[in-house]
Backbone as XML, in Angstrom:
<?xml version="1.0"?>
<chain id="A" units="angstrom">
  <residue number="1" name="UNK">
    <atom name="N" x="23.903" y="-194.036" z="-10.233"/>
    <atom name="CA" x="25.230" y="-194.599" z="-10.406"/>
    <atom name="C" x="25.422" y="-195.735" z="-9.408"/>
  </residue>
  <residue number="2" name="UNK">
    <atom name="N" x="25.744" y="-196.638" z="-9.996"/>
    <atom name="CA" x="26.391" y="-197.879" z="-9.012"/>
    <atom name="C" x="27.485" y="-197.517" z="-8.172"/>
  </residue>
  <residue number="3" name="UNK">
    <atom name="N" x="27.443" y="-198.000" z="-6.944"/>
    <atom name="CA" x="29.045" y="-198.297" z="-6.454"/>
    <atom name="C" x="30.184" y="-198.631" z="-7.341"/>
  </residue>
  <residue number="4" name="UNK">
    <atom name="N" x="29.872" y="-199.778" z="-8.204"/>
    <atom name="CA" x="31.119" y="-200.394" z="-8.825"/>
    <atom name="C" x="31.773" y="-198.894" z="-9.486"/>
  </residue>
  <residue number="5" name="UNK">
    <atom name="N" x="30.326" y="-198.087" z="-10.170"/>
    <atom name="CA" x="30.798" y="-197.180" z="-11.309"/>
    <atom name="C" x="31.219" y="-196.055" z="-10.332"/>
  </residue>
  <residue number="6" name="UNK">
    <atom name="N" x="30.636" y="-195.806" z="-9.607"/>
    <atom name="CA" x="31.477" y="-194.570" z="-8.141"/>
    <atom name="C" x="32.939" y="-194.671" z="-8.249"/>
  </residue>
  <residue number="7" name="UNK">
    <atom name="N" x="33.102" y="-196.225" z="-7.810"/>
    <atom name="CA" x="34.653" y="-196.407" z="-7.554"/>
    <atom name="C" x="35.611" y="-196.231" z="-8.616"/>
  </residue>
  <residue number="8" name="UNK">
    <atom name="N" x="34.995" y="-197.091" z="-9.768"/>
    <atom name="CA" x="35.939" y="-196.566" z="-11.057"/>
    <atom name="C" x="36.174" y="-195.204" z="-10.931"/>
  </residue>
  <residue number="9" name="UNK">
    <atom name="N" x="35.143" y="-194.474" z="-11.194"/>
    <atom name="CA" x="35.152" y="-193.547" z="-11.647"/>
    <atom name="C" x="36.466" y="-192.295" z="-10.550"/>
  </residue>
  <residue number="10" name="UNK">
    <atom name="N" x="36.142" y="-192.342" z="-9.098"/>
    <atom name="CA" x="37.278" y="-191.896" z="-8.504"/>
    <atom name="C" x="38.295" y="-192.772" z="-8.687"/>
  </residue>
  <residue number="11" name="UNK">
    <atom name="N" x="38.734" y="-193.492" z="-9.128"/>
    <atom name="CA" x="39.943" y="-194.434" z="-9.186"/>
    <atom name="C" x="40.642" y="-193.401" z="-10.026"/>
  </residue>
  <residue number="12" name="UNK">
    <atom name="N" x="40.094" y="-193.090" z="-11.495"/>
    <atom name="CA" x="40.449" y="-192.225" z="-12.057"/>
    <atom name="C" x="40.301" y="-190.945" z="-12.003"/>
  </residue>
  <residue number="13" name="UNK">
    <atom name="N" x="39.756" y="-190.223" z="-10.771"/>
    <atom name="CA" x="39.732" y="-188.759" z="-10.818"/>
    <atom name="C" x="41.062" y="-188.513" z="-9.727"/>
  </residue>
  <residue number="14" name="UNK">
    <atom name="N" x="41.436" y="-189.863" z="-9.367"/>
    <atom name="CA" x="42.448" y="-189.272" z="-8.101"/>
    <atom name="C" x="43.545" y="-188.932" z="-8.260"/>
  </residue>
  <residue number="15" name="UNK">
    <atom name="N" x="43.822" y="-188.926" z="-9.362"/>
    <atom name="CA" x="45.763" y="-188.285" z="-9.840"/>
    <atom name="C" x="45.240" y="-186.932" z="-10.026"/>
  </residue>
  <residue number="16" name="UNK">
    <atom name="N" x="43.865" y="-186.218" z="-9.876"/>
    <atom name="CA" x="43.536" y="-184.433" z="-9.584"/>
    <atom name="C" x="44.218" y="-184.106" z="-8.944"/>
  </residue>
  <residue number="17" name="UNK">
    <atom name="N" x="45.354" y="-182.926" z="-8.592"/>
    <atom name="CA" x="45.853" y="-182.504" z="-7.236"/>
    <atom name="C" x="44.888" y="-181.881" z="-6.738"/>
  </residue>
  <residue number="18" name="UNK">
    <atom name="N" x="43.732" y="-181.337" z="-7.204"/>
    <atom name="CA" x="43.034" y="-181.062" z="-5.835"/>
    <atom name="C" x="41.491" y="-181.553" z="-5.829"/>
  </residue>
  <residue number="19" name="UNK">
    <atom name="N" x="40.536" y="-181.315" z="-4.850"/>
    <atom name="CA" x="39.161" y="-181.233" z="-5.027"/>
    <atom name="C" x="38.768" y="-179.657" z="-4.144"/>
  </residue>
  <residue number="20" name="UNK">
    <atom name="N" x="37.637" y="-180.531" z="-4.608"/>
    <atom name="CA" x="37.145" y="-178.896" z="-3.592"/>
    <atom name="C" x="35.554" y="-179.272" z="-2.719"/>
  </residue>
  <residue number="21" name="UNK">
    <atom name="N" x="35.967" y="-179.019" z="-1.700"/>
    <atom name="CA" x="35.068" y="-179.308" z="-0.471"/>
    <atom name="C" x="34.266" y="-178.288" z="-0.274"/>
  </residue>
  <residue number="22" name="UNK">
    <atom name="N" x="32.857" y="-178.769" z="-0.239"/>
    <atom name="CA" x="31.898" y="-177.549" z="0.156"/>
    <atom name="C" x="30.731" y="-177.774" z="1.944"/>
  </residue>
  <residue number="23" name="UNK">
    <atom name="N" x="31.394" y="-176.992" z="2.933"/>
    <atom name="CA" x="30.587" y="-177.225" z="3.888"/>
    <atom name="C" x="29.390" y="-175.933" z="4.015"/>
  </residue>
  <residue number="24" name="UNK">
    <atom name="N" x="28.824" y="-176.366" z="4.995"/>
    <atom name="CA" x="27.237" y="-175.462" z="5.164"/>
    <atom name="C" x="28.304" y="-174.604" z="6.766"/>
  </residue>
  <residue number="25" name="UNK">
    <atom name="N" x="28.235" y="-173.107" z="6.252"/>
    <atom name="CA" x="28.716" y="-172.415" z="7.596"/>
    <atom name="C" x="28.330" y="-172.843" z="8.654"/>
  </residue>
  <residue number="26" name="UNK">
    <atom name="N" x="29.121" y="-173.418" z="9.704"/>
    <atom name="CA" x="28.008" y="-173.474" z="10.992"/>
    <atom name="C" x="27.205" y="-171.908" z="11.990"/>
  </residue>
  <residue number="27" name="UNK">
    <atom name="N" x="27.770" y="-170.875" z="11.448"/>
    <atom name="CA" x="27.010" y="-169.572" z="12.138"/>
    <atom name="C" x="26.267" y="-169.372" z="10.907"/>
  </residue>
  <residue number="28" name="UNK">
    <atom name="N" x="26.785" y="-168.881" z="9.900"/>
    <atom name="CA" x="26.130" y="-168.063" z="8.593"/>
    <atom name="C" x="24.791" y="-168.938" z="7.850"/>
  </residue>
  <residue number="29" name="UNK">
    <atom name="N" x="25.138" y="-170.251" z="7.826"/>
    <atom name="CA" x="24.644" y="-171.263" z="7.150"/>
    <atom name="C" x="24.819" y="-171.193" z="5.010"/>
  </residue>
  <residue number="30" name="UNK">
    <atom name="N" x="25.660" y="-170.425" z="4.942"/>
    <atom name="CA" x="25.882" y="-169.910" z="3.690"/>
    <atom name="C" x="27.117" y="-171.606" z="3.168"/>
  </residue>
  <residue number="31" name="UNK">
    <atom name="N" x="27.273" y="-171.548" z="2.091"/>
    <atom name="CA" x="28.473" y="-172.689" z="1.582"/>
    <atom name="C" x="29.851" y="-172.241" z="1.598"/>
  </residue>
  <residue number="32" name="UNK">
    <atom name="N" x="30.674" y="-173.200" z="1.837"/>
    <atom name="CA" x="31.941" y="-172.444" z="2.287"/>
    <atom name="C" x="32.858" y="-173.152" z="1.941"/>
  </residue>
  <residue number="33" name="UNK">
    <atom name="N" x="33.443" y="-172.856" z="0.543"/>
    <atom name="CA" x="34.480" y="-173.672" z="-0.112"/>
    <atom name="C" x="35.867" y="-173.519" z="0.026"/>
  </residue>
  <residue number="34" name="UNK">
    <atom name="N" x="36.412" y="-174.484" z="-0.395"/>
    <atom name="CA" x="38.149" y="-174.689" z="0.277"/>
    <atom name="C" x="38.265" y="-175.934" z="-0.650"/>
  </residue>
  <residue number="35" name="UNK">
    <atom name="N" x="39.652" y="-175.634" z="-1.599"/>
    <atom name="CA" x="40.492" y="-176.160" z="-2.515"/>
    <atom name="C" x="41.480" y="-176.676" z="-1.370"/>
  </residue>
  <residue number="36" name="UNK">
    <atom name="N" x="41.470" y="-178.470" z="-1.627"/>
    <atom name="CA" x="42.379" y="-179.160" z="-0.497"/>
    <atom name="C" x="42.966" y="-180.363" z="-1.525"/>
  </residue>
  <residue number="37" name="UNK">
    <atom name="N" x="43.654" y="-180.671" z="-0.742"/>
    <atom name="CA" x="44.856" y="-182.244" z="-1.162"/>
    <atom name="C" x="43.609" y="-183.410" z="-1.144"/>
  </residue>
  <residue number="38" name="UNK">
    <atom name="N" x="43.788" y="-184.456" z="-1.219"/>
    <atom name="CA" x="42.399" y="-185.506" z="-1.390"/>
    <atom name="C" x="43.611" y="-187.131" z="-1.760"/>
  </residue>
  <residue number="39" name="UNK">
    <atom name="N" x="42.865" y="-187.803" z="-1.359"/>
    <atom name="CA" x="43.136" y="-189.345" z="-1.446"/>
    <atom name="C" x="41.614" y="-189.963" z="-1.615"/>
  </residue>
  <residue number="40" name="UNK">
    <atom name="N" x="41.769" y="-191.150" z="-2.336"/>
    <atom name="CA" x="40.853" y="-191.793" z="-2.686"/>
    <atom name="C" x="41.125" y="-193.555" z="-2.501"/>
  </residue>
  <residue number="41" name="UNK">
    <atom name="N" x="40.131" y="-193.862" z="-1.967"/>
    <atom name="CA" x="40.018" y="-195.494" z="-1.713"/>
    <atom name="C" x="38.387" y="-195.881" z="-1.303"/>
  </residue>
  <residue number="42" name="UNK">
    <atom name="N" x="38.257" y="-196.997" z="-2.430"/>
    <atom name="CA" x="36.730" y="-197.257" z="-3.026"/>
    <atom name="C" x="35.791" y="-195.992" z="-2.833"/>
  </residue>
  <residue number="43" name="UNK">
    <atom name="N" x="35.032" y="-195.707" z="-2.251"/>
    <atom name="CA" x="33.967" y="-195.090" z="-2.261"/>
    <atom name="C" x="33.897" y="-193.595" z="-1.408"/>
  </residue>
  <residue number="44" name="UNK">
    <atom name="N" x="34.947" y="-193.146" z="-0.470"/>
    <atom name="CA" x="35.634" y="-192.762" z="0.047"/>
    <atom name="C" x="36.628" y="-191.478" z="-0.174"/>
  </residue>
  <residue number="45" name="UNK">
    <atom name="N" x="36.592" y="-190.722" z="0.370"/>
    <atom name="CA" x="37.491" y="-189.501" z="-0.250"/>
    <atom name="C" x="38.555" y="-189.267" z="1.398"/>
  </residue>
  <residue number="46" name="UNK">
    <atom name="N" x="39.582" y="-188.919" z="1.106"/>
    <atom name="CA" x="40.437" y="-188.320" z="2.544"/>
    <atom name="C" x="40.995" y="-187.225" z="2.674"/>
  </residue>
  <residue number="47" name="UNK">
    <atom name="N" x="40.706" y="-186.482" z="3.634"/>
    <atom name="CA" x="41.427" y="-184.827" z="3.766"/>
    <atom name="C" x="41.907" y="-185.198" z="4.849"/>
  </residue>
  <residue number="48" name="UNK">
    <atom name="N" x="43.359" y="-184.178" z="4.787"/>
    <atom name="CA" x="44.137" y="-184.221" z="5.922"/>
    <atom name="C" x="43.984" y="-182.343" z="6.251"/>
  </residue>
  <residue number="49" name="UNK">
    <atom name="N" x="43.942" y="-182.305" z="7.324"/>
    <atom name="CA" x="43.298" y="-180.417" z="7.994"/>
    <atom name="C" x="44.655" y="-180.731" z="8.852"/>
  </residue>
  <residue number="50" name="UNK">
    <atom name="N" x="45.918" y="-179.682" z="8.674"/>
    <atom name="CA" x="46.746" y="-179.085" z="9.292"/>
    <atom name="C" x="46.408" y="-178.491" z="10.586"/>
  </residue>
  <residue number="51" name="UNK">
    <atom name="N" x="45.428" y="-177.757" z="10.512"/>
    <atom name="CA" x="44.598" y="-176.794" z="11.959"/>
    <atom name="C" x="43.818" y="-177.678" z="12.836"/>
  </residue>
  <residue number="52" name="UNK">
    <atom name="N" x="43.982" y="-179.175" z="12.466"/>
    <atom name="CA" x="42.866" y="-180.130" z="13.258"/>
    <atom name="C" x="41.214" y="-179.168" z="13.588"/>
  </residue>
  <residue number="53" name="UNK">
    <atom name="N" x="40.939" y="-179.394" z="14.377"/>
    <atom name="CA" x="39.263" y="-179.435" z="14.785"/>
    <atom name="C" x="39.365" y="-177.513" z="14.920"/>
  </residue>
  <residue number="54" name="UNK">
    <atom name="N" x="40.853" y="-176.975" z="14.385"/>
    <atom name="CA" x="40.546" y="-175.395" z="14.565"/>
    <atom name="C" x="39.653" y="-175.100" z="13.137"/>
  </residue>
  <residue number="55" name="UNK">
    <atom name="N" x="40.114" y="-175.843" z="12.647"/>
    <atom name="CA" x="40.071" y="-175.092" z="11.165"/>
    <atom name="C" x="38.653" y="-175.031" z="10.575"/>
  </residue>
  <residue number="56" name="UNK">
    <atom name="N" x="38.556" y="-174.035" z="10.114"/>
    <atom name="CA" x="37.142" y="-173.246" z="10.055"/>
    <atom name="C" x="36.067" y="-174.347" z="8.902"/>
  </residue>
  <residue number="57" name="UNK">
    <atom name="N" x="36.524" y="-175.295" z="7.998"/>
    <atom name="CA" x="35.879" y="-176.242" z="7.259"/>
    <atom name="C" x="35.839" y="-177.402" z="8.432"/>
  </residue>
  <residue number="58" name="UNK">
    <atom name="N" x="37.214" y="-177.762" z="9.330"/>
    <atom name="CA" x="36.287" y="-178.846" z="10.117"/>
    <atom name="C" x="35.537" y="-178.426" z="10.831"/>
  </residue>
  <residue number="59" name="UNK">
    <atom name="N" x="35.520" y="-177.203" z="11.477"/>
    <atom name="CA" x="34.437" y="-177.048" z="12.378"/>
    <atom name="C" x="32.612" y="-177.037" z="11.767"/>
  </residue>
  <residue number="60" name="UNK">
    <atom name="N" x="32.861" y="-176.749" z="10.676"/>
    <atom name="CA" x="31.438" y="-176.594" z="9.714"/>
    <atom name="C" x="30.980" y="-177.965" z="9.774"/>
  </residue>
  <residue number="61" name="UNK">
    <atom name="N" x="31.913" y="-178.948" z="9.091"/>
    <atom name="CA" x="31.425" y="-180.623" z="9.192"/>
    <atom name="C" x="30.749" y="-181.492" z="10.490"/>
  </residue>
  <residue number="62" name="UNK">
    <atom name="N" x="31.641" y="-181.115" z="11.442"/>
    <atom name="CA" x="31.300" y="-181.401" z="12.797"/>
    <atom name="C" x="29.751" y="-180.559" z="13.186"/>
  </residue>
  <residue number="63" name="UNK">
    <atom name="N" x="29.594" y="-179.749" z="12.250"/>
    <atom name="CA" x="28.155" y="-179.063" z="12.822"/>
    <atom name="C" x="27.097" y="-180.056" z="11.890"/>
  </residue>
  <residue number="64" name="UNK">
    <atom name="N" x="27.318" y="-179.633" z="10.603"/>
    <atom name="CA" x="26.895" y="-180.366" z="9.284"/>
    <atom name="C" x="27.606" y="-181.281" z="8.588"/>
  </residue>
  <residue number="65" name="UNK">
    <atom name="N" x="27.757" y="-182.381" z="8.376"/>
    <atom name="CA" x="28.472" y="-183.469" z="7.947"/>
    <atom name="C" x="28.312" y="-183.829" z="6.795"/>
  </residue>
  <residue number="66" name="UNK">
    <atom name="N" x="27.050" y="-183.369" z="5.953"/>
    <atom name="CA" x="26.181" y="-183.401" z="4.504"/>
    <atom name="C" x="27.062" y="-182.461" z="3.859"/>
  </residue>
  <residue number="67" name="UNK">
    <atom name="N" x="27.720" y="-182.615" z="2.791"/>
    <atom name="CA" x="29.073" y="-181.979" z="2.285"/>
    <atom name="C" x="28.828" y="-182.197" z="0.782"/>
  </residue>
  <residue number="68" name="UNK">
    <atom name="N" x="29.979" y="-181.463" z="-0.187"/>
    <atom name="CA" x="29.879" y="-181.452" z="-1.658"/>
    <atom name="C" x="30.890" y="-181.536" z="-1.864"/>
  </residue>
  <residue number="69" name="UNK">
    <atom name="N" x="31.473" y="-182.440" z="-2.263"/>
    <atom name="CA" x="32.783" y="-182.591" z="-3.483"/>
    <atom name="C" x="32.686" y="-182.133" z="-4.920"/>
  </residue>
  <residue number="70" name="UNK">
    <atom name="N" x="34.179" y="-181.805" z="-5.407"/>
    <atom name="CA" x="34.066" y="-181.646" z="-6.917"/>
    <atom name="C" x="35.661" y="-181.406" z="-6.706"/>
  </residue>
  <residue number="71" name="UNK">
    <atom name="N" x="35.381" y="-182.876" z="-8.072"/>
    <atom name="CA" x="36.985" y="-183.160" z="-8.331"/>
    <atom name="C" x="36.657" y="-183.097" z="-10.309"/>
  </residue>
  <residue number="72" name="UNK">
    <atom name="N" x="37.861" y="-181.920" z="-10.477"/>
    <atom name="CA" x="36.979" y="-181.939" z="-12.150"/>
    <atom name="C" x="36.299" y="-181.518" z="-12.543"/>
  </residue>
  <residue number="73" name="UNK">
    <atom name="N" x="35.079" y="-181.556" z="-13.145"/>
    <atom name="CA" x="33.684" y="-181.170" z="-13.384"/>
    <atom name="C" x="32.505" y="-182.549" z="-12.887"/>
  </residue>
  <residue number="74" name="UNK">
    <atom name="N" x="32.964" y="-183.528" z="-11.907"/>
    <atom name="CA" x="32.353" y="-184.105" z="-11.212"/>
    <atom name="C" x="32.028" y="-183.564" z="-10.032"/>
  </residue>
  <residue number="75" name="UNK">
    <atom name="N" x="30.773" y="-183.568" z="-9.832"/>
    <atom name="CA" x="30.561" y="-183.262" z="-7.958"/>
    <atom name="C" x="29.710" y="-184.038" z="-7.528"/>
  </residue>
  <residue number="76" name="UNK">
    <atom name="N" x="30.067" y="-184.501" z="-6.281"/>
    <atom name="CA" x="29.192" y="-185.729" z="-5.616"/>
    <atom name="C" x="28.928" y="-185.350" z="-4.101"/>
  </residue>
  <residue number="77" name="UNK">
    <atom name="N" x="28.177" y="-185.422" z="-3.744"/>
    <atom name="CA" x="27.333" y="-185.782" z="-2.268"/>
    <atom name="C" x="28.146" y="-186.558" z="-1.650"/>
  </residue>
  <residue number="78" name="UNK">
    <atom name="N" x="28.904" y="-186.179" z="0.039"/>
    <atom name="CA" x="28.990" y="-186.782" z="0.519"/>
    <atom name="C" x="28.997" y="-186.553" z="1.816"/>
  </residue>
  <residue number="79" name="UNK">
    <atom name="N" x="29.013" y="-187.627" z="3.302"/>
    <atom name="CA" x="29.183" y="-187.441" z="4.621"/>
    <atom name="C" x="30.300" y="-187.432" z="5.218"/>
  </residue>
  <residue number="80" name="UNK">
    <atom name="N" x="30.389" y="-186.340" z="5.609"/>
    <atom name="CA" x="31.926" y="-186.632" z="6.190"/>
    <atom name="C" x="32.310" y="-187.346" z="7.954"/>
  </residue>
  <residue number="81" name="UNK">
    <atom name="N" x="33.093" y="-187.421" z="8.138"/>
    <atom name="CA" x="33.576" y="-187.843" z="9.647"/>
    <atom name="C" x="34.802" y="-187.886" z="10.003"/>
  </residue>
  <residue number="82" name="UNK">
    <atom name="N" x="34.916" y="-187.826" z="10.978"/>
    <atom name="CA" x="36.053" y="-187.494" z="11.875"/>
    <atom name="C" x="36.659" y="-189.546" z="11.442"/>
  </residue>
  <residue number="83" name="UNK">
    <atom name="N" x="37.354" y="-189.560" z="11.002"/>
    <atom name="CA" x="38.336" y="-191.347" z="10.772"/>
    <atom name="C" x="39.123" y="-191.261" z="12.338"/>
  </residue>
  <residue number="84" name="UNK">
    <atom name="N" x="38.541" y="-192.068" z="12.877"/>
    <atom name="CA" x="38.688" y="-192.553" z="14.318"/>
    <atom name="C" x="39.543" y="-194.173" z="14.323"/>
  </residue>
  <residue number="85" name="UNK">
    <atom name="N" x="39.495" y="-194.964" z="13.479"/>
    <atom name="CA" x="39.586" y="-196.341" z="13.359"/>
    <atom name="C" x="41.460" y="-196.311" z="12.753"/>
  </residue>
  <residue number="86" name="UNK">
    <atom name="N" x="41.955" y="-196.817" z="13.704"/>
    <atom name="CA" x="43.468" y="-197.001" z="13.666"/>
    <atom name="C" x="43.903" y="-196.969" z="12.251"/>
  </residue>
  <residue number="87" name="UNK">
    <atom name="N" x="43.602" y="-198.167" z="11.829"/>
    <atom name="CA" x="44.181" y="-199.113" z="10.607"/>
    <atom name="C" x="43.530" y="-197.593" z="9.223"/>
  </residue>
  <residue number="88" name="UNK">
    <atom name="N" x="42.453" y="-197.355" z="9.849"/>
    <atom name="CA" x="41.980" y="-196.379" z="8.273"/>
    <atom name="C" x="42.669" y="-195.419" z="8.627"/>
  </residue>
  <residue number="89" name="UNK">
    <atom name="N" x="42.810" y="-194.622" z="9.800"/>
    <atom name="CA" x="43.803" y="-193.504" z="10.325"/>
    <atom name="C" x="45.153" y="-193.442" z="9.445"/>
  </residue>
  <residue number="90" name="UNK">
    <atom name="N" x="45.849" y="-194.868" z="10.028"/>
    <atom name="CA" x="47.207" y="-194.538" z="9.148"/>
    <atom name="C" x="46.768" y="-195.032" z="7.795"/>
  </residue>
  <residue number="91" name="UNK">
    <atom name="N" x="46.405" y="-195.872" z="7.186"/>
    <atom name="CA" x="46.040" y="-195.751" z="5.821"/>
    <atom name="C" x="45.900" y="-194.283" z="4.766"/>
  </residue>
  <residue number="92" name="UNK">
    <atom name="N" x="45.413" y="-193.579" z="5.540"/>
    <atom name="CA" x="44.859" y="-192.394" z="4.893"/>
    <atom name="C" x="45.783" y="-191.391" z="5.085"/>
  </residue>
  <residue number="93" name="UNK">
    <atom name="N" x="46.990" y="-191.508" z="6.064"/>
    <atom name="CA" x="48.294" y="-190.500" z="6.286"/>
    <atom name="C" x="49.068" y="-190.895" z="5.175"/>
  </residue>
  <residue number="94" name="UNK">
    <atom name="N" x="49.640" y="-192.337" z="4.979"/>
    <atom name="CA" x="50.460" y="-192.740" z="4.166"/>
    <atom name="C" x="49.709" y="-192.653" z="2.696"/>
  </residue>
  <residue number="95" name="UNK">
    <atom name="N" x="48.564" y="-192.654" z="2.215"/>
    <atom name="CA" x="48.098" y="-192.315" z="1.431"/>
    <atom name="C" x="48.140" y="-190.675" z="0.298"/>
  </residue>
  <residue number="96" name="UNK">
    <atom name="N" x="48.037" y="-189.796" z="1.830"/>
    <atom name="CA" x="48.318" y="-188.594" z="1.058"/>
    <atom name="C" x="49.599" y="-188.026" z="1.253"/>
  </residue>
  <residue number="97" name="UNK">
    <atom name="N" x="50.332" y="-188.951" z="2.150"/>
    <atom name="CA" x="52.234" y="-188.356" z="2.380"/>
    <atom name="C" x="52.370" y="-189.143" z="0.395"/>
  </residue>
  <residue number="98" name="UNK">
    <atom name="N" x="51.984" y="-189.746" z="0.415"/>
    <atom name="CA" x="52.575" y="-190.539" z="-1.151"/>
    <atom name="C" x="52.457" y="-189.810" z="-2.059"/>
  </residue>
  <residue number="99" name="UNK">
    <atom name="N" x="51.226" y="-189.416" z="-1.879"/>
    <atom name="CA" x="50.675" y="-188.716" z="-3.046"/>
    <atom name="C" x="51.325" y="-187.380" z="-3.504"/>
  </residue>
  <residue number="100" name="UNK">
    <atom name="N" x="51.521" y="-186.211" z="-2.247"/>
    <atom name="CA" x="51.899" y="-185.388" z="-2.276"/>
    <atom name="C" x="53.351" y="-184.858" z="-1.530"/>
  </residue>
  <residue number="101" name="UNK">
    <atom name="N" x="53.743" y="-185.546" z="-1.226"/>
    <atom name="CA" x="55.029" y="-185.236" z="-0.238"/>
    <atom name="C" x="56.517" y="-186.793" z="-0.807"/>
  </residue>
  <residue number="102" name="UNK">
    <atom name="N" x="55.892" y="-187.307" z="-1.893"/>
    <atom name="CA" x="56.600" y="-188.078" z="-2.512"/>
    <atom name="C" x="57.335" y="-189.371" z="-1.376"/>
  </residue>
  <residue number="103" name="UNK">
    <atom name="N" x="56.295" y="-189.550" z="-0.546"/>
    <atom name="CA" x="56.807" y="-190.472" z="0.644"/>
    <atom name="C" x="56.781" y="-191.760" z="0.080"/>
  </residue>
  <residue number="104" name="UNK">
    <atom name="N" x="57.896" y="-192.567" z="0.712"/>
    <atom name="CA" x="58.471" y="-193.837" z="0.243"/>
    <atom name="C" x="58.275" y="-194.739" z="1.200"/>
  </residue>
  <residue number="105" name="UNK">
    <atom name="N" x="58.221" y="-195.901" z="0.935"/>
    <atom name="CA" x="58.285" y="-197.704" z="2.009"/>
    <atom name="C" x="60.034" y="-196.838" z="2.756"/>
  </residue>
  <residue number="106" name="UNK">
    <atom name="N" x="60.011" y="-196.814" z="4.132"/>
    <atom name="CA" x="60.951" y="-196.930" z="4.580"/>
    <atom name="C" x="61.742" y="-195.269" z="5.160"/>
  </residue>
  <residue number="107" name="UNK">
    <atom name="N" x="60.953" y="-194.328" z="4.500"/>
    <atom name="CA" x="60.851" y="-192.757" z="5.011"/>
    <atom name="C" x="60.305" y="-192.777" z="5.926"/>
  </residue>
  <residue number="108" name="UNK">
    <atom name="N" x="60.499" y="-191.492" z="6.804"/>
    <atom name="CA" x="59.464" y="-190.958" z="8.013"/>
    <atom name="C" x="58.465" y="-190.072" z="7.366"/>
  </residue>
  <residue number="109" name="UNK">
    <atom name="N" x="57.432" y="-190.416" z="8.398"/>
    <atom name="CA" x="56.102" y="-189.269" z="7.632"/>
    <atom name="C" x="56.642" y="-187.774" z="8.445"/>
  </residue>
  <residue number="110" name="UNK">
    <atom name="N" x="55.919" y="-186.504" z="7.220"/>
    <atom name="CA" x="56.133" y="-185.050" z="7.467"/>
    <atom name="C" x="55.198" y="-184.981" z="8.731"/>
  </residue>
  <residue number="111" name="UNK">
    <atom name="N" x="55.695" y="-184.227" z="9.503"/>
    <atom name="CA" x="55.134" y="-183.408" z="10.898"/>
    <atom name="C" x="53.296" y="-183.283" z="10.346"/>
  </residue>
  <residue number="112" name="UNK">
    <atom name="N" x="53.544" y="-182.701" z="9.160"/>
    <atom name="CA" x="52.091" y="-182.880" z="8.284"/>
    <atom name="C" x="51.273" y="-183.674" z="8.385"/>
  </residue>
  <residue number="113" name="UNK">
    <atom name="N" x="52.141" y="-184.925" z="7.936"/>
    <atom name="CA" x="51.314" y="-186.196" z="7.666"/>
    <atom name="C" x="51.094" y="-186.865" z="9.278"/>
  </residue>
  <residue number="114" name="UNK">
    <atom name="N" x="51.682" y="-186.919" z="9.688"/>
    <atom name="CA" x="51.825" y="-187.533" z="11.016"/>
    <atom name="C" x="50.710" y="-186.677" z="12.118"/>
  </residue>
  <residue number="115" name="UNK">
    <atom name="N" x="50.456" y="-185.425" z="12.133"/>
    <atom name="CA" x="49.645" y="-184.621" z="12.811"/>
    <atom name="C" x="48.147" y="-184.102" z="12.888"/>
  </residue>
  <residue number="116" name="UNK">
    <atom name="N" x="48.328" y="-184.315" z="11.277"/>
    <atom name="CA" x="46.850" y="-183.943" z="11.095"/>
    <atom name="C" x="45.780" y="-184.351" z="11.146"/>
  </residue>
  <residue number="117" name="UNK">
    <atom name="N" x="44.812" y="-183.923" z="11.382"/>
    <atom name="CA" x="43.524" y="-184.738" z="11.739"/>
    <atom name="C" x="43.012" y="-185.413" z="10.123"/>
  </residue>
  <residue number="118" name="UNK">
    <atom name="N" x="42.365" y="-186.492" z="10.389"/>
    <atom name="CA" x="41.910" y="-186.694" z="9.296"/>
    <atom name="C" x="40.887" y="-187.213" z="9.095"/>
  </residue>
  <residue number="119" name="UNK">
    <atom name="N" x="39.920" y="-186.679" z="8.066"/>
    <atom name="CA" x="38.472" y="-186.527" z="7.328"/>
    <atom name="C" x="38.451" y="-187.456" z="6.683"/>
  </residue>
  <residue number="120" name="UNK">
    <atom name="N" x="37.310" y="-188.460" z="6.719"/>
    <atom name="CA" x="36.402" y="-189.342" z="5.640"/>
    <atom name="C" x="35.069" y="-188.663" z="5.169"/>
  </residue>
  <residue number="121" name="UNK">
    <atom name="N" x="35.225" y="-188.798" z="3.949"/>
    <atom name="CA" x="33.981" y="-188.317" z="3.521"/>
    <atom name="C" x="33.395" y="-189.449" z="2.285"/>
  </residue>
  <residue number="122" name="UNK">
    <atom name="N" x="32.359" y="-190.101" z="2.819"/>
    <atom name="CA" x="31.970" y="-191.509" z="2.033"/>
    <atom name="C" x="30.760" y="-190.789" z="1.295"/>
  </residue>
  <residue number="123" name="UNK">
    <atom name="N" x="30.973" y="-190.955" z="0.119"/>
    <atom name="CA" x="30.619" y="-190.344" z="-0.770"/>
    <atom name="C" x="28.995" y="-191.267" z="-1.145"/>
  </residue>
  <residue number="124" name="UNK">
    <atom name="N" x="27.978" y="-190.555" z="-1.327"/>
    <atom name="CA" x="26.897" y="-191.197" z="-1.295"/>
    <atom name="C" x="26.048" y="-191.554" z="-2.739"/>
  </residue>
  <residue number="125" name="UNK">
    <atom name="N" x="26.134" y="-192.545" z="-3.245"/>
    <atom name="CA" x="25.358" y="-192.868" z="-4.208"/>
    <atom name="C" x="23.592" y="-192.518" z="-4.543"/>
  </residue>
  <residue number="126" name="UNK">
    <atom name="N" x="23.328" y="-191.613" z="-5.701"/>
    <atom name="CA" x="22.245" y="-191.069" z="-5.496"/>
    <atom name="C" x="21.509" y="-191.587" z="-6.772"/>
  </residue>
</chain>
């Protein structure tokens, strides 16, 4: 699959309310799935984790970063990371306050949106 066709293709899987994230246990090494909220921009997927660096899927990523999406009956390969970079930081808050919390130009973001840590997972063309 091309990039171009990657991107289409999540362009249109992103009105899914959910995906589903698959990390590698970091003790067990077994797969360890979790139905989450998701944003999409080009190539790119975004989770926002309420529990920051507690929560038992980020801690798996931070061990193993080689991850599985499935939005649909699509599933794709991807790497995840900790979004460190300002401008993609808030991009990706206001992204999923919109999506799911019906946030507007000119609202305050939820304690939610504003707090949570947030996941890139750049999805890898195979």
């Amino acid at each position: 699959m091309k990039n171009d066709d990657l991107t289409k293709l999540l362009v249109n899987l992103s009105a899914e309310a959910y995906c589903y994230l698959t990390t590698t246990g970091r003790v067990t090494g077994k797969p360890y799935e979790i139905e989450i909220w998701f944003g999409v921009k080009d190539a790119s997927l975004y989770l926002l984790s309420g529990g920051r660096e507690k929560s038992d899927w980020v801690k798996n990523l931070l061990k193993e970063p080689l991850v599985t999406i499935r939005i649909a009956e699509y599933t794709f390969a991807g790497i995840a990371r900790i979004v460190r970079a300002e401008e993609e930081n808030t991009m990706a808050r206001y992204m999923l306050a919109e999506k799911y919390q019906e946030w507007k130009e000119g609202k305050v973001l939820s304690d939610w949106a504003r707090t949570a840590l947030v996941v890139g997972i750049d999805l890898r063309i195979e």
